[in-house]
C-alpha positions in Angstrom: -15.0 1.6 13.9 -13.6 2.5 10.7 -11.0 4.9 9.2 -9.6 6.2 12.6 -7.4 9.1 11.8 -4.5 9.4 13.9 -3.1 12.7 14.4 0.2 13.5 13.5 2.4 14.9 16.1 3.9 18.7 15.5 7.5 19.3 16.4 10.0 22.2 15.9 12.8 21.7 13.5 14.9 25.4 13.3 12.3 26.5 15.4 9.6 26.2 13.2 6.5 24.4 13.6 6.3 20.6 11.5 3.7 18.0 11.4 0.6 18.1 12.8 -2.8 17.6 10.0 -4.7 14.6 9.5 -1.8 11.9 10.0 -2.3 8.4 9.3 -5.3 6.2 9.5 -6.3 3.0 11.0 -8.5 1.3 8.6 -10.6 -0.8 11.1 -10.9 -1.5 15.0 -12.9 -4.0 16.7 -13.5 -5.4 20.1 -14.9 -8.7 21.1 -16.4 -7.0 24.7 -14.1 -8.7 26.9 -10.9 -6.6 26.6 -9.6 -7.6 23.2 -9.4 -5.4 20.2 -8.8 -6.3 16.5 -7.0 -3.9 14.3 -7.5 -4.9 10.7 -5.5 -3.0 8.0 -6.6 -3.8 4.4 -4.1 -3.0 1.3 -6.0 -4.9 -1.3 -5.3 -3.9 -5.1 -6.5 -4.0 -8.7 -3.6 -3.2 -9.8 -0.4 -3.4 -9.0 2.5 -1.3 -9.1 5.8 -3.0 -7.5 8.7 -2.0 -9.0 12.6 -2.9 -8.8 12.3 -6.5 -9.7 11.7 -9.4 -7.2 14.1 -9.0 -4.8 13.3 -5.9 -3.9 9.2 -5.8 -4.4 9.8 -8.9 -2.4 11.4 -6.6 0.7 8.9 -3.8 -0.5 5.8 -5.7 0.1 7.0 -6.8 4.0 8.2 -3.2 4.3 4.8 -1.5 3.5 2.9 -4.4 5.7 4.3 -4.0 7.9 4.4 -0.1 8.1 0.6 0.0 8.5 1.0 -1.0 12.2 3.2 1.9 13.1 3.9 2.2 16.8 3.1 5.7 16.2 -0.8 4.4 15.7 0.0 1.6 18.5 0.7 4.6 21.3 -2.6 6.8 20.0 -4.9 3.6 20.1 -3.3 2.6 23.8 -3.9 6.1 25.0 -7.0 7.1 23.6 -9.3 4.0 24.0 -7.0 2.5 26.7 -6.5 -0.6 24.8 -4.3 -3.2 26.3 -4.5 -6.1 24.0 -4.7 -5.6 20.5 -4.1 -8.3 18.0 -2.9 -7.3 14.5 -4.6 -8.6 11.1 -3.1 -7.3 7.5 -5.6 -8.2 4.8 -3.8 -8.7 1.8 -4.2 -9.4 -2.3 -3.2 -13.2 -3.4 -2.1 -11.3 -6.5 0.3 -9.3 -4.5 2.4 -12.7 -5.3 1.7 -13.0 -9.2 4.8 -11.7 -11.0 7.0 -14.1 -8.9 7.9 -17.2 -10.6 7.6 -19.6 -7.0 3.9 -17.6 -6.2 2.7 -20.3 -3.4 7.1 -20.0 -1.8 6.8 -15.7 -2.0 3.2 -15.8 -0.1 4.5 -17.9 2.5 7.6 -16.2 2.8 5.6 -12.8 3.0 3.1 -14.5 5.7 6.3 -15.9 7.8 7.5 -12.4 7.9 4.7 -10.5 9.1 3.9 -13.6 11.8 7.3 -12.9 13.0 6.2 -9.0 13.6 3.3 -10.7 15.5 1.1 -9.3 12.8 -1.3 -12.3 11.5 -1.6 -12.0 7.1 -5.2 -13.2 6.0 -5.8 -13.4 1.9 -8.6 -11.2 0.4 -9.6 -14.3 -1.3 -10.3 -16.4 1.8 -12.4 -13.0 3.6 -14.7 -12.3 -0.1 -14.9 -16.7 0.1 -16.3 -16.5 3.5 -18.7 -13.2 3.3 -20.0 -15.1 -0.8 -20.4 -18.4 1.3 -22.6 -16.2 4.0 -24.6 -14.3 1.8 -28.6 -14.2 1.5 -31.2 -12.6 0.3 -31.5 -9.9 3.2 -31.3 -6.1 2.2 -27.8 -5.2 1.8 -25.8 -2.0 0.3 -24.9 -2.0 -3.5 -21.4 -4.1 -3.4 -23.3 -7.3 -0.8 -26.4 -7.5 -2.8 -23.9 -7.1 -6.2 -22.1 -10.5 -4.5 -25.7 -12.1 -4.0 -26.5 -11.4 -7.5 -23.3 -13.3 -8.2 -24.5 -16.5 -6.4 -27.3 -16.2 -7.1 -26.4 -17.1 -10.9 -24.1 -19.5 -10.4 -20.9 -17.5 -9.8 -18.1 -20.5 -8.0 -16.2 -19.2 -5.3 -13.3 -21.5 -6.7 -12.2 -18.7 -8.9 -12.1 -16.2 -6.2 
């Protein structure tokens, strides 16, 4: 399933009435049949907008990762789908890493972090090298058969 939305709780606050709407959203949720569920969270880019300098884009980056698994969307999935074992995936841009000077030191840094929150990082580049490697000639929407196109002339998944 795709684009969950989770509702927002309502509280009072001076007795009036906050929250509540669409909420937030979990981007995908998947099972393998035998009680174990995959939540994937994408935040892939074009461009990117991470200001305050490294340091803090550095902290920003973990921060907002990590954010995407709220235990807020943790509790709803439990209760609602009576999930027990859900295993976390953050799909994330290799050029998240691009305005640091050590690129290979800040992805690994940013991949220890999230490991740590028992969330597992996976590079957009390796996902988009594995579906190109896949692909055939089969009937696919407009962006798979835009991909074939690609391999089919001669596109290298070395520059990916």
């Amino acid at each position: 399933m795709s684009n969950i939305v989770v509702p927002k709780k309502t509280r009072r606050i001076k007795g009036k009435k906050v929250g509540g709407g669409r909420g937030k959203e979990v981007d995908f949720l998947s099972t393998d049949g035998r009680e174990r569920y995959y939540w994937v969270e994408v935040s892939v880019s074009p461009n990117l907008r991470l200001p305050g300098g490294a340091d803090n884009s550095r902290r920003r980056i973990i921060y907002d990762a990590a954010q995407k698994f709220a235990d807020e969307k943790i509790e709803w999935l439990r209760s609602n789908f009576g999930i027990k074992n859900i295993t976390k995936w953050f799909i994330y841009s290799p050029r998240l890493f691009t305005f640091f000077a050590e690129k290979s030191e800040e992805e690994k840094h940013f991949c220890k972090s999230l490991r740590k929150r028992k969330i597992e990082p996976i590079s957009f580049g390796k996902v988009l090298k594995e579906v190109f490697e896949e692909l055939n000639y089969m009937g696919y929407d407009t962006p798979r058969q835009y991909l074939f196109l690609l391999k089919k002339f001669g596109y290298k998944t070395d520059r990916i």
